[in-house]
Each structure stands twice: as structure tokens, then as C-alpha cells.
RODO-2510 file (C-alpha; in nm, 4 decimals, decimal comma):
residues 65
     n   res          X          Y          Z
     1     x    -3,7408    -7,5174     0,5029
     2     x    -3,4422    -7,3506     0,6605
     3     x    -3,2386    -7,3732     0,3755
     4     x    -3,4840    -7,2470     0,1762
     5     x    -3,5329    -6,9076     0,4189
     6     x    -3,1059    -6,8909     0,4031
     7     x    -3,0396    -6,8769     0,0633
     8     x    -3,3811    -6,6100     0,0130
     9     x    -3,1984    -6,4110     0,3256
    10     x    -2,8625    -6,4908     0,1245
    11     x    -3,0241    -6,3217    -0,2306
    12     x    -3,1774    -6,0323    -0,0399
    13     x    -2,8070    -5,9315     0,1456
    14     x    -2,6133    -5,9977    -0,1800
    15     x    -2,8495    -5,7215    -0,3726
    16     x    -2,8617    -5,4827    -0,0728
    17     x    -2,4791    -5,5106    -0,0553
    18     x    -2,4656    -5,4408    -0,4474
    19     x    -2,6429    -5,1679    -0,4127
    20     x    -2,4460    -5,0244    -0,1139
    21     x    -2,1151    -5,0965    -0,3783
    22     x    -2,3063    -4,9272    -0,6194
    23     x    -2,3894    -4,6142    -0,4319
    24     x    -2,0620    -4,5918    -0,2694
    25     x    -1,8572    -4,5250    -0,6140
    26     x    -2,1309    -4,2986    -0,6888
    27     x    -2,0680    -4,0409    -0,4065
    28     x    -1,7241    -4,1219    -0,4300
    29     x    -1,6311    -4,0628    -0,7733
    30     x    -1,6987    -3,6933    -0,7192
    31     x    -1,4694    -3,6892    -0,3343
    32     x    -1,1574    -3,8380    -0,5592
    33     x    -1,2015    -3,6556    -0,8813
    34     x    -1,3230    -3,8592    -1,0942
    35     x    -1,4851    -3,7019    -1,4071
    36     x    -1,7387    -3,9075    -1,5189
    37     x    -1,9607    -4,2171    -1,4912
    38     x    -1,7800    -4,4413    -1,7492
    39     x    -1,4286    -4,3828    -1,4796
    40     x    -1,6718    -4,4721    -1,1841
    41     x    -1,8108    -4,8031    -1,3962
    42     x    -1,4153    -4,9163    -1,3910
    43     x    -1,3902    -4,8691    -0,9981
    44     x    -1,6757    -5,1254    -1,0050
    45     x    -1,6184    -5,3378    -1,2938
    46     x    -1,2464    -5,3719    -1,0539
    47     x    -1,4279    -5,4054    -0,7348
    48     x    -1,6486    -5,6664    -0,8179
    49     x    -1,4029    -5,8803    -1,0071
    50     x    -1,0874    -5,8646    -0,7554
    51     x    -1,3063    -6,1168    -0,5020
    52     x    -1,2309    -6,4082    -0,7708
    53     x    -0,8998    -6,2954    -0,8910
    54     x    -0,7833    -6,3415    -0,5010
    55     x    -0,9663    -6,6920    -0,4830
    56     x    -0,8108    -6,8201    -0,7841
    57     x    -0,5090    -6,6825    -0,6909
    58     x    -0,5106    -6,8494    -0,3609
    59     x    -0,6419    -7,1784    -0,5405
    60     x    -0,3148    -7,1540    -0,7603
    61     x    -0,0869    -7,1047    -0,5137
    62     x    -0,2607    -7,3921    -0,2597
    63     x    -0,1898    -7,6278    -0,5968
    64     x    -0,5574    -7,7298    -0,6128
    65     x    -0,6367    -7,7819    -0,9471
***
């Protein structure tokens, strides 16, 4: 049962965080210039992808394969 309750508590942080990210590059894209919604998409597209790009790159470099 606990596991259960953890991963449902595990869902509901990862969306609230999401939407934090989300909100974030919103008032922020205006504060740094940026002109329009398809600049701020690319902020998130990056900050949403560089997580893995660090973990593979630390995979790589550990040698695990």
C-alpha cells in the first residue's frame, strides 16, 4: 500500500513541478526579451531534455553500457 501512495505522491509532484517549469518560462520570456511563445517553447523543449543528456553523459563517461 505504501508504494502505491509514493508513486501517486510521485505523479502529483512531477505535474506540479511541470507546471511550475511551465509557468516560469512564461513570466520569464518577457524579463529576458524574448519575443514570442515559439522562443519560450525552445527554453523548455532545452530544459526538459538537458536532465537525460547529463545522465547519459555521465553513463558514457562511467563506461556503463
Amino acid at each position: 500500500m505504501l508504494s502505491v501512495v509514493e508513486i501517486v505522491v510521485g505523479i502529483l509532484l512531477l505535474f506540479g513541478g511541470g507546471e511550475l517549469f511551465v509557468q516560469g518560462s512564461r513570466g520569464a520570456g518577457p524579463a529576458i526579451w524574448y519575443p514570442s511563445a515559439g522562443d519560450r517553447a525552445h527554453v523548455v523543449a532545452l530544459g526538459t531534455s538537458t536532465p537525460e543528456l547529463f545522465v547519459s553523459l555521465l553513463s558514457n563517461a562511467s563506461g556503463f553500457r
